[in-house]
C-alpha positions, 0 to 999 in steps of 0.5 A: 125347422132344420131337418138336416141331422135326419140327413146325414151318413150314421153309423149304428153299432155295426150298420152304417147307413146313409141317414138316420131314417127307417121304415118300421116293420109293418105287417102287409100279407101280400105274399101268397102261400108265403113267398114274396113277389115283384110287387114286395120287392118294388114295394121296398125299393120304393121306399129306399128310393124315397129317401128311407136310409134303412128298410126293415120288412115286414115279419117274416116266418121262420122255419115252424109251422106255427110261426105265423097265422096268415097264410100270406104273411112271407116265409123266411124258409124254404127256396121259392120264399129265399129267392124272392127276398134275394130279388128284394134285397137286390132291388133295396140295394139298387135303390142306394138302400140297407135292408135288415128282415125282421124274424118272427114267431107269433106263439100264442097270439095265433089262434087254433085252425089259424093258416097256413098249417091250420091243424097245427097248435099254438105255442107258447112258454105256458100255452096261455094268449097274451089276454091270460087265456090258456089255449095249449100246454106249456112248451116242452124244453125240445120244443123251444130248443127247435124255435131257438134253432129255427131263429138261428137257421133264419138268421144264417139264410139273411146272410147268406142272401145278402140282407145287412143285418137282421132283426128279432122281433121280441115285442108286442106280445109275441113269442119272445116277449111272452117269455119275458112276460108274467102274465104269459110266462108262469114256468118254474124251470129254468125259462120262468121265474123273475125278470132277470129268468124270464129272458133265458129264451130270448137271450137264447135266440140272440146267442144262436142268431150270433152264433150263425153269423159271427161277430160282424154281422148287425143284430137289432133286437125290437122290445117294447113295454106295451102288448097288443091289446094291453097298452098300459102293459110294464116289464120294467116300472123303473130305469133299474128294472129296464137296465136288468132287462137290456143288459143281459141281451147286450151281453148276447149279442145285440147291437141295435135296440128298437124301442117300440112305443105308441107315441115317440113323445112320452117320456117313458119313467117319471121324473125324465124326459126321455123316451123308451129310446132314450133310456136304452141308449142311457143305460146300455150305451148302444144306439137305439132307434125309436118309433112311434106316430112319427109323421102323424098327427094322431097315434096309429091307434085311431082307426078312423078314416080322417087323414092323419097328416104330419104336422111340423109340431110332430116333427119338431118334437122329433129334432128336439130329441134328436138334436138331444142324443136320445136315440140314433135312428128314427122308424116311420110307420104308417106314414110310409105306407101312405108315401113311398117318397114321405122321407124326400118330401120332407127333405125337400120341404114339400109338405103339402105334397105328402099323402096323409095316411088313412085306414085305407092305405093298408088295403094296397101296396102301394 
């Protein structure tokens, strides 16, 4: 199998990158009291001495007390949490690596008495959890104003601090994505209604981010159909539904989008072979990256301790769909969690040298 294409210098919108390869964002909490240490900065520049062309980090908190529900889960405000991930940043770019940070805000996934600000509520568009369950009022229109301004805050401090670009994480039942949901988004003003009204925040978010930027510094904007807890969740049933969801954010302001799914394999509509990535890059034309058990021989869903070990089936339904043009970068997950060094591994043919995840691997930094 000809693992080369994975290899070669690419160029995505405005990252240019030494090869095709990224680390997914992947939830560690290790940075105590939110400020990321020497152990995450050699942790990332590990992976960048690896071989991963690209690290995105872990979600980071933006400026709001309730962006996150951990209280060691990195802030991405504040001067000792800057100073940390200016000393990752520099690390990854010693390593010959990019680096983008992913900005988060949980929203209503947090649960009340949740850290670090334990007294602090809930938001959401409608003060409803992802499973439907109402835990706060819907947000006030200053509220939403304020996050929107914490996003663009956050984006400015990247740049400032060096990073390449950045990330929004608009996926997986969070904040964004809850107001692009119905099920957690039941306004009736202006930030509710249909699909195409539902966007309003998360078009707002990406037009502050470009706002506090300018326009040659890289946005990728991370979507995905399926929530945490609801795998079988749609915002789009049809490739007309997803163009209307896409085009809007484009317009924004987006370069990269991240297109996370379960399984990379799955064609995401009936009648087409194409992954959720594939379908991005066909309607919008920009480069997508996708993601999803690369590396893996069973979906990071199983929480069993057997080793999931990558297998050459996983890989070469990879290349197929690379060598096809489907998306342009490729994120691996818990695969680099396991091994720092998975992406020379493969390089170099050494497969039997790779450490198989497990369960167990989420319990150090490696």
């Amino acid at each position: 199998m000809d693992l080369n294409a994975l290899f070669q210098p690419c160029k995505a919108g405005k990252l240019e990158l030494g090869n095709r390869l990224a680390m997914a964002p992947m939830t560690r909490k290790f940075s105590p009291g939110g400020v990321p240490g020497d152990d995450v900065a050699a942790y990332y520049k590990r992976r960048a001495a690896g071989g991963i062309g690209l690290i995105i980090t872990e979600g980071t908190a933006i400026d709001h007390p309730a962006a996150v529900n951990h209280d060691a889960i990195p802030r991405f405000y504040g001067e000792e949490a800057l100073q940390g991930w200016e000393r990752v940043v520099s690390e990854v770019h010693e390593a010959g690596g990019k680096i983008i940070p992913q900005l988060w805000h949980v929203g209503a996934a947090r649960k009340r008495g949740d850290k670090p600000f334990p007294k602090q509520i809930p938001v959401g568009p409608s003060g409803l959890t992802p499973a439907g369950v109402k835990i706060a009022e819907p947000m006030k229109e200053s509220e939403i104003a304020d996050i929107i301004e914490a996003f663009g805050q956050a984006a400015a401090e990247a740049k400032r601090i060096g990073f390449d670009g950045i990330e929004l994480h608009g996926a997986h039942g969070y904040l964004i994505d809850q107001f692009f949901w119905s099920k957690t988004n039941k306004r009736k003003d202006a930030y509710g209604g249909d699909l195409r009204a539902r966007l309003k925040f998360g078009i707002e978010v990406v037009e502050a981010c470009r706002r506090a930027i300018g326009p040659d510094f890289p946005i990728v904007f991370r979507f995905s159909q399926w929530k945490t807890g609801n795998y079988e969740a749609k915002l789009a049933d049809t490739p007309k539904q997803l163009a209307s969801f896409l085009e809007p954010l484009a317009a924004a302001g987006v370069d990269v989008f991240h297109c996370s799914t379960r399984r990379f394999w799955l064609p995401e509509f009936q009648d087409s072979g194409l992954n959720l990535a594939g379908w991005t890059k066909k309607l919008t034309g920009l480069p997508t990256i996708t993601v999803g058990s690369v590396g893996l021989d069973s979906d990071f869903v199983n929480r069993s301790t057997e080793a999931a070990n990558p297998t050459l089936d996983n890989l070469e339904r990879l290349m197929d769909r690379l060598h096809n043009d489907e998306f342009d970068l490729v994120a691996i997950g818990r695969a680099l969690i396991a091994d720092p060094e998975w992406a020379l591994k493969i390089k170099e043919g050494r497969f039997s040298e790779i450490v198989p995840y497990t369960h167990d691997s989420e319990k150090t930094l490696n």
